[in-house]
C-alpha positions as CSV (number, residue, x, y, z in Angstrom):
1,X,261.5,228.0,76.5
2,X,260.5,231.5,77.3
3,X,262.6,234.1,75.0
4,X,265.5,236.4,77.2
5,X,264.4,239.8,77.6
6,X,267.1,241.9,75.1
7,X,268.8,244.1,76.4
8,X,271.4,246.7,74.2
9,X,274.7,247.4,75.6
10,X,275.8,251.0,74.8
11,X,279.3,252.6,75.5
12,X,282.8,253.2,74.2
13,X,284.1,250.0,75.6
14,X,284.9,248.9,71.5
15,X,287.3,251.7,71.2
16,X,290.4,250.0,73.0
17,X,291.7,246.4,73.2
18,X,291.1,246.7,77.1
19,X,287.6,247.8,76.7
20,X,286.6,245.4,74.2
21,X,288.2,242.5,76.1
22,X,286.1,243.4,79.5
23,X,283.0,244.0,77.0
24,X,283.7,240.4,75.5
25,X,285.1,238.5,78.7
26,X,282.9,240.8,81.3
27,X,280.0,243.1,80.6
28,X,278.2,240.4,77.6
29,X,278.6,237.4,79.7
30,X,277.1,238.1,83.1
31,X,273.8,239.2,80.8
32,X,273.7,235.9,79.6
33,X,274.2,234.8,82.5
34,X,271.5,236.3,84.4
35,X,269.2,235.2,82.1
36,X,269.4,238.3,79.0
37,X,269.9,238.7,75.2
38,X,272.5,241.2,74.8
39,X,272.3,243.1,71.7
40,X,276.0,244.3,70.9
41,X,276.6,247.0,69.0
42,X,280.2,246.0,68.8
43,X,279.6,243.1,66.4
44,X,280.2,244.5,62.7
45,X,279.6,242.7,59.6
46,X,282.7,241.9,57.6
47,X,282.6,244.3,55.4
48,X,282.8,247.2,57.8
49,X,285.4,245.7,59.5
50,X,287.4,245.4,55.8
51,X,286.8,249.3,55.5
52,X,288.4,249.8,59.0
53,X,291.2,247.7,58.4
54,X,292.1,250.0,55.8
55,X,294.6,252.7,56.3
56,X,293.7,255.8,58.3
57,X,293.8,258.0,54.6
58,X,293.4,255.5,52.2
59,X,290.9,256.3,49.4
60,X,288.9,253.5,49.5
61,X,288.8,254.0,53.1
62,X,287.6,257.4,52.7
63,X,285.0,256.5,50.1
64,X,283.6,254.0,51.8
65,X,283.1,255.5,55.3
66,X,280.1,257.6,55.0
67,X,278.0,255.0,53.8
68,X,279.7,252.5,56.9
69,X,279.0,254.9,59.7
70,X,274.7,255.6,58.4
71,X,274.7,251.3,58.7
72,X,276.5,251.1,61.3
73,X,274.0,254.2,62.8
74,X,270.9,252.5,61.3
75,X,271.2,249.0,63.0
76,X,272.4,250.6,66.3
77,X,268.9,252.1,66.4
78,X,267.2,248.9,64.8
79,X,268.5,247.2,67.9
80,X,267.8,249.7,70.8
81,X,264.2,249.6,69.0
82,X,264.2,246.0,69.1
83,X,265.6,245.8,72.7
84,X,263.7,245.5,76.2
85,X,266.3,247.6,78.1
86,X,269.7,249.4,77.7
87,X,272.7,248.7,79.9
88,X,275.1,252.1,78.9
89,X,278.6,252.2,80.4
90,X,279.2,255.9,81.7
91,X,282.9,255.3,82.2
92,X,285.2,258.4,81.2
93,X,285.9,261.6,82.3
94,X,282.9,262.8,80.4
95,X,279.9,260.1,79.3
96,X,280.9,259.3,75.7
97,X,278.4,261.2,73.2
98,X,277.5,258.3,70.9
99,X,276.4,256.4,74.2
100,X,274.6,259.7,75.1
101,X,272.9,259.9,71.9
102,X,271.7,256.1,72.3
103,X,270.4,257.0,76.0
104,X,268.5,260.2,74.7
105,X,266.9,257.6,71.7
106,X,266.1,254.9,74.2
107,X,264.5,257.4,76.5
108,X,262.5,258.9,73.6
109,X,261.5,255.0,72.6
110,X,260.1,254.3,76.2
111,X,263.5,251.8,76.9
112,X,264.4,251.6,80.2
113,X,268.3,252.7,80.7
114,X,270.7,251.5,83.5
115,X,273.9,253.2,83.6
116,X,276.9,251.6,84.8
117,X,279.7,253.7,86.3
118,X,282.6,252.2,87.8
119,X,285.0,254.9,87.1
120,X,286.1,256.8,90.4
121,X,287.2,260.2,89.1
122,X,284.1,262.9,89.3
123,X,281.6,263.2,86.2
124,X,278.5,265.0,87.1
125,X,277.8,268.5,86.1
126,X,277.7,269.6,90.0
127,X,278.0,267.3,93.3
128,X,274.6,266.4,93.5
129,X,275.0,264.4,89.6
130,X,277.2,261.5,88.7
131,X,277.3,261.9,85.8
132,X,276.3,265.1,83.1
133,X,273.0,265.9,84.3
134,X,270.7,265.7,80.9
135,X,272.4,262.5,80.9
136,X,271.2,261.7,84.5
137,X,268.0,262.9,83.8
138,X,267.0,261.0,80.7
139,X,268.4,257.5,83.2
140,X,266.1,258.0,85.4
141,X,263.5,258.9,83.5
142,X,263.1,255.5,82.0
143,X,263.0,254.3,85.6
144,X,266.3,253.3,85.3
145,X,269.3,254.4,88.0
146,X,273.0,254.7,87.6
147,X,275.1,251.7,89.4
148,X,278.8,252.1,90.3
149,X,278.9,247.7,89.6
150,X,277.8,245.5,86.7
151,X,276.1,243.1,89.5
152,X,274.1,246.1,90.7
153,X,273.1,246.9,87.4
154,X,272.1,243.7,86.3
155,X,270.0,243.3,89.4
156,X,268.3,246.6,88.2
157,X,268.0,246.0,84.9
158,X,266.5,242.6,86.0
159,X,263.8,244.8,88.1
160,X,263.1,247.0,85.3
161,X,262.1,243.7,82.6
162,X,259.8,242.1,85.4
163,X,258.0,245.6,86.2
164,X,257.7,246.5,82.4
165,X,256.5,242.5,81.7
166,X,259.0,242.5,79.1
């Protein structure tokens, strides 16, 4: 059986129990179900999640969080490296800058990025951007596009792993 092309799913959707349930219920299974390997940078070891369960203030909490954040950091770049593509939700009034920072460093590793924006207020920098145009730019030059559905961007995220062979 021929491996699934990975692909890593950046965005903010783990910040709130409504984003993490479409990210769980939604985004990660209609990859796997059009045939890729999502990489989820949502999925934390247990641990991390023992130092987040801690009290906002808590002195173990606070002790332990600088050395949580570079792992946390570290393996979310181990796995855009390890990844064919990136899917990045764009959703917000402005693109979320950790996502941004993981589009800039897929760009600058050669990964394709397809960004998904479903969110109907304006984003872009000026009318002719959807979203903030650096961003825009560094989308498209992967190859990649922005979508406004997850079925459109799968279907271009599925275009960019059989022109790259990957």
């Amino acid at each position: 059986m021929a491996s699934r092309p990975k692909v890593y799913v950046a965005g903010p959707l783990g910040f709130s129990e409504s984003g993490r349930r479409y990210h769980e219920s939604v985004v990660l299974p209609a990859l796997v179900d059009a045939g890729f390997e999502p990489l989820d940078p949502w999925v934390l070891e247990a641990a991390e999640l023992a130092v987040f369960a801690l009290e906002r203030g808590h002195r173990d909490r606070i002790a332990r969080l600088p050395d949580v954040n570079r792992a946390i950091g570290a393996r979310n770049a181990e796995l855009i490296r390890a990844a064919s593509c990136v899917l990045a939700i764009l959703d917000g009034s402005d693109v979320d800058s950790g996502t941004a920072a993981e589009i800039g460093y897929a760009a600058a590793r050669s990964r394709p990025v397809v960004g998904l924006r479903t969110d109907l207020r304006p984003g872009g920098d000026n009318e002719a951007t959807t979203v903030n145009l650096q961003v825009e730019w560094f989308v498209e030059s992967t190859g990649g596009t922005i979508c406004t559905t997850l079925d459109r961007a799968i279907q271009a995220l599925t275009r960019l792993v059989a022109a790259g062979g990957n």
